[in-house]
C-alpha positions as CSV (number, residue, x, y, z in Angstrom):
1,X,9.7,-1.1,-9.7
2,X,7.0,-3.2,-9.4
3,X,5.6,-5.3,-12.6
4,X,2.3,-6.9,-13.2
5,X,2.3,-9.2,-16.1
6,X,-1.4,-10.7,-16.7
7,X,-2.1,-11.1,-13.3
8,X,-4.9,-13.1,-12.9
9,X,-6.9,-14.6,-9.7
10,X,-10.1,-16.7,-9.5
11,X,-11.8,-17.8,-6.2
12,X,-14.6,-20.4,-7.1
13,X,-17.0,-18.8,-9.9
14,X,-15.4,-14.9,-9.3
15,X,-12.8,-13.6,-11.1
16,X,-11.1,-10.9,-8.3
17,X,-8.5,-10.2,-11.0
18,X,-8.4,-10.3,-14.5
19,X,-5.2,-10.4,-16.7
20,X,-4.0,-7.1,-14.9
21,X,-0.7,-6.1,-16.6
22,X,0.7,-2.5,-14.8
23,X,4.2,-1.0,-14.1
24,X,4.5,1.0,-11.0
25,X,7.7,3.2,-11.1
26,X,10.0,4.8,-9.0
27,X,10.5,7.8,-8.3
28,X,6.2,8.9,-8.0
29,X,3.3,8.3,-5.5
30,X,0.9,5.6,-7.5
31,X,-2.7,5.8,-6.3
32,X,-4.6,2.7,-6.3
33,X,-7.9,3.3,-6.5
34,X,-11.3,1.1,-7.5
35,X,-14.5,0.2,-6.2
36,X,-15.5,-2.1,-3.1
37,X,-14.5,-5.6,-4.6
38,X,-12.6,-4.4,-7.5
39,X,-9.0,-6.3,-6.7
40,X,-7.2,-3.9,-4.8
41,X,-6.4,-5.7,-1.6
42,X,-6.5,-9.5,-4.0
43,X,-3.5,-7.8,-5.7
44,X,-1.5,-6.4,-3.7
45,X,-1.5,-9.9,-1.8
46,X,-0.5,-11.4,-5.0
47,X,2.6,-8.8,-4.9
48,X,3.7,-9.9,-1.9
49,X,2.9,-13.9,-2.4
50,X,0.3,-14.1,0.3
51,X,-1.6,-15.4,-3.0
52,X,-0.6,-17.3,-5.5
53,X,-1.8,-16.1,-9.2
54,X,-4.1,-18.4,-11.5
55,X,-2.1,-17.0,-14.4
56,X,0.5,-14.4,-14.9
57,X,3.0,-12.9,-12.4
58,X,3.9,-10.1,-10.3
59,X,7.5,-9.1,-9.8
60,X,9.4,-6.7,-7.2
61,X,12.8,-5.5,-9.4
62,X,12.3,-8.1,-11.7
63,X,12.5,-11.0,-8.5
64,X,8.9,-12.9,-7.1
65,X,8.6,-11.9,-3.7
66,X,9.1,-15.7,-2.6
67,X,13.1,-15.3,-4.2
68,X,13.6,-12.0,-2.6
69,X,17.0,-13.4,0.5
70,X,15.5,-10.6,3.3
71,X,12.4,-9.3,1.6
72,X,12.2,-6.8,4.3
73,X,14.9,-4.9,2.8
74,X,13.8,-5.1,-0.3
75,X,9.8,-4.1,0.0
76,X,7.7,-3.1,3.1
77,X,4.1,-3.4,2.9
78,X,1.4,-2.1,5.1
79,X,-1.4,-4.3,4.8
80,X,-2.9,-5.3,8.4
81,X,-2.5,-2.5,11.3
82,X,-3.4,-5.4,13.6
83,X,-0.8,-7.8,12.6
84,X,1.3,-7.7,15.5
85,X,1.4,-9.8,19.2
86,X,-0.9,-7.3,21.2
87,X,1.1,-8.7,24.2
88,X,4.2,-7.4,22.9
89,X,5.8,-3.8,23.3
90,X,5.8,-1.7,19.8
91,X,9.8,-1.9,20.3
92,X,9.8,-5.6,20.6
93,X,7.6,-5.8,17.6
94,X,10.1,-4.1,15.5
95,X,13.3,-5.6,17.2
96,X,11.7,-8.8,16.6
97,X,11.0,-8.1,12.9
98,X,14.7,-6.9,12.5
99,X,16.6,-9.9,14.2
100,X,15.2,-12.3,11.5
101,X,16.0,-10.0,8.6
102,X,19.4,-9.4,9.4
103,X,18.4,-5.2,10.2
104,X,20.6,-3.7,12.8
105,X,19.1,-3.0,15.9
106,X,19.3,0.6,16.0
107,X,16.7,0.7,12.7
108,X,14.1,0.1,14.9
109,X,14.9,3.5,16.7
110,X,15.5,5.1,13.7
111,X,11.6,3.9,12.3
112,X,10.4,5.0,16.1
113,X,11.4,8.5,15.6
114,X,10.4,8.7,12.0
115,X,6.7,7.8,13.0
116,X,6.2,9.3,15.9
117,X,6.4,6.3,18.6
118,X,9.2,6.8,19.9
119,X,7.6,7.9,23.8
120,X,5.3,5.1,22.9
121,X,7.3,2.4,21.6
122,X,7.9,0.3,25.3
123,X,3.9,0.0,25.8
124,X,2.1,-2.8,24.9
125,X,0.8,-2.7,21.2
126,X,-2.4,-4.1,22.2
127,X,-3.2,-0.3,23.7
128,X,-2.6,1.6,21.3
129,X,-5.2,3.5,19.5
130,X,-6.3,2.6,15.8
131,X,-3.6,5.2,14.4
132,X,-0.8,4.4,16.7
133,X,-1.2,1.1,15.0
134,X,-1.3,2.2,11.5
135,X,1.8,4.0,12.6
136,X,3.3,0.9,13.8
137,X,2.5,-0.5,10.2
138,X,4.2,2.0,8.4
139,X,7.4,1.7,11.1
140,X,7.3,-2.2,10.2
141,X,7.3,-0.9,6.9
142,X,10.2,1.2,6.6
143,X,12.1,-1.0,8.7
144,X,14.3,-2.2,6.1
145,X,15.0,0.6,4.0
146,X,13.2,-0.7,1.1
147,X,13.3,0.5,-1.9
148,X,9.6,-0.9,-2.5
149,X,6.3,0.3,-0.7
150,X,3.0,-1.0,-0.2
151,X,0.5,0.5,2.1
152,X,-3.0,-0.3,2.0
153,X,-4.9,1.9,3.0
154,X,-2.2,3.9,5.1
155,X,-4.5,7.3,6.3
156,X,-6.8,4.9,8.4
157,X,-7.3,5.7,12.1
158,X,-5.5,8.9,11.3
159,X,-5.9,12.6,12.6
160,X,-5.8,15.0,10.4
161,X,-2.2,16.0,11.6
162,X,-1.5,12.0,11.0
163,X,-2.9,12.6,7.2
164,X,-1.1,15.9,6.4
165,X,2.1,13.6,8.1
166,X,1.7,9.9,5.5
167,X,1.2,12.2,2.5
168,X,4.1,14.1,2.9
169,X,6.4,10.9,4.6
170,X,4.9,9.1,1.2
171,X,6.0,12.2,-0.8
172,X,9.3,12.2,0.7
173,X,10.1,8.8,0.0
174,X,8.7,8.6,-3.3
175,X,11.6,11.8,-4.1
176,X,14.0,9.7,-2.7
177,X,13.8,7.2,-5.7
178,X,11.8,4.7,-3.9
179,X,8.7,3.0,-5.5
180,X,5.4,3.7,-3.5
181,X,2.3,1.6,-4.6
182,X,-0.8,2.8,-2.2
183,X,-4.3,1.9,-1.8
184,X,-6.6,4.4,-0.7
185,X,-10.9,4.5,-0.7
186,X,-10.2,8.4,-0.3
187,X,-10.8,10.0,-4.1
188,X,-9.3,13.4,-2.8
189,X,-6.7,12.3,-0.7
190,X,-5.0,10.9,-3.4
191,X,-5.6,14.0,-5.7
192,X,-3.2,15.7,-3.0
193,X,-1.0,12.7,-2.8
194,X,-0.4,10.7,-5.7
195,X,1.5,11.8,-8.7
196,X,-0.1,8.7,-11.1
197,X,-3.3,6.8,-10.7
198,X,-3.8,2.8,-11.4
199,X,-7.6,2.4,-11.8
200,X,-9.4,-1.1,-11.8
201,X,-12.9,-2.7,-11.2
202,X,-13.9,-5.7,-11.2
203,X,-10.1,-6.7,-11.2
204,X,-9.9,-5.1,-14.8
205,X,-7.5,-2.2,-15.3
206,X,-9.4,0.5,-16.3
207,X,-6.8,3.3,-16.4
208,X,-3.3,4.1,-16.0
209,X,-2.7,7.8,-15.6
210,X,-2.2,11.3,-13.6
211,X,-4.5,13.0,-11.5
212,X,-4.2,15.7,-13.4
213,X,-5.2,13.9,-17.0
214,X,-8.1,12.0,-15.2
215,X,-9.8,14.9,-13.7
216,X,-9.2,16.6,-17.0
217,X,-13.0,17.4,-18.4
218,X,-14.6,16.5,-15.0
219,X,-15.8,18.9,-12.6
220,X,-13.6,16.8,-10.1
221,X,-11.6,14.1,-9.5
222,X,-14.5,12.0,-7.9
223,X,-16.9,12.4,-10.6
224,X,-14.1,11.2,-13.4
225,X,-13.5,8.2,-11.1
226,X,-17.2,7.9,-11.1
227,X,-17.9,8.2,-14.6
228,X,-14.8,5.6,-15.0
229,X,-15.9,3.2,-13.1
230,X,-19.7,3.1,-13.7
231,X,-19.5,0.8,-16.8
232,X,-18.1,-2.4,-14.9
233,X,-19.9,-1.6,-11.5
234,X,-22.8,-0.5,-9.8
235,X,-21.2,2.2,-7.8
236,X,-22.2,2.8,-4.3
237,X,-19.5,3.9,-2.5
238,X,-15.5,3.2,-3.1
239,X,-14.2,0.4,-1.0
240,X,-10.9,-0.9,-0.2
241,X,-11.5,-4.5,-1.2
């Protein structure tokens, strides 16, 4: 599970997050969703300590990500595609990765297969196309077995064959007992793929629901998230910030 407790972040004069208090539960796909600059991508990098919170805290199992021993196997997180040595084979990436998280070696042929990059996995990752890469992300992110997932953004640079294949891998895992926190700009990809919804804007929790209870009354899922939203922003487009 992850836990939010007042989670707050200021950079100069902005507040990007504001006293966000959420519980994300096993067990279900949790949508985040809010407009460009609403605190998505501030706190999910709070989650996993790339920034440190004003106030508050934000806790993996009840343990800051900092204390988690071999955080690998505890949460994977998709957050950067690129993040990766472009000189460097797909395969190494990930045997790399494993080596200083104590993962056995035959994980990372394990991951391979599960997204698909298996044929690919001795080329340089610098050549591979935009969703090979997100690909590789996820693989870096299931390379543990966690029982913790955070993808942001996951369907980028995807097919739609790549699509129909993260929703129903995010499904999957989610029915496993696994908790799976993910980011998405994509209103109706997110009506087919998450179970809850955590809403925010301007770093403000707005609402903590189902698809189904915030489309309820709306002619659709994107006009409820528009109607939402519209009181703390001036909506013109939903971002990924």
């Amino acid at each position: 599970m992850i836990e939010l407790r007042e989670l707050t972040k200021r950079y100069g004069d902005q507040l990007a997050v504001d006293a966000l208090s959420v519980q994300v539960r096993p067990g279900v796909v949790t949508g985040f969703l809010g407009p460009n600059g609403s605190g998505k991508s501030t706190t999910m990098r709070m989650i996993l300590g790339l920034d440190a919170p004003d106030r508050g805290e934000a806790l993996i199992d009840g343990v800051r990500y900092r204390d988690l021993r071999r955080p690998l196997t505890v949460v994977g997180a998709l957050l950067d595609a690129g993040a990766f040595h472009p000189g460097r084979s797909g395969r190494a990436h990930l045997a790399a990765l494993a080596a200083s998280n104590g993962i056995p070696g035959s994980r990372v042929e394990q991951v391979l297969r599960i997204v698909g990059l298996s044929e690919a996995a001795a080329r340089r990752a610098g050549t591979y196309s935009l969703g090979m890469r997100q690909r590789l992300g996820v693989a870096v992110a299931l390379l543990g077995d966690p029982g913790v997932l955070l993808l942001d953004e996951p369907v980028n640079g995807l097919d739609p064959e790549g699509i129909r294949w993260i929703r129903e891998l995010l499904r999957g895992l989610a029915a496993e007992g696994r908790t799976v926190f993910v980011s998405s700009h994509l209103i109706a990809e997110m009506a087919l793929t998450a179970d809850r919804l955590v809403v925010i804007g301007r770093g403000r929790l707005l609402a903590e629901t189902t698809v189904a209870e915030l489309a309820a009354g709306a002619e659709s899922l994107e006009d409820a998230f528009f109607r939402l939203t519209s009181e703390v922003t001036d909506y013109r487009g939903v971002g990924a910030s």
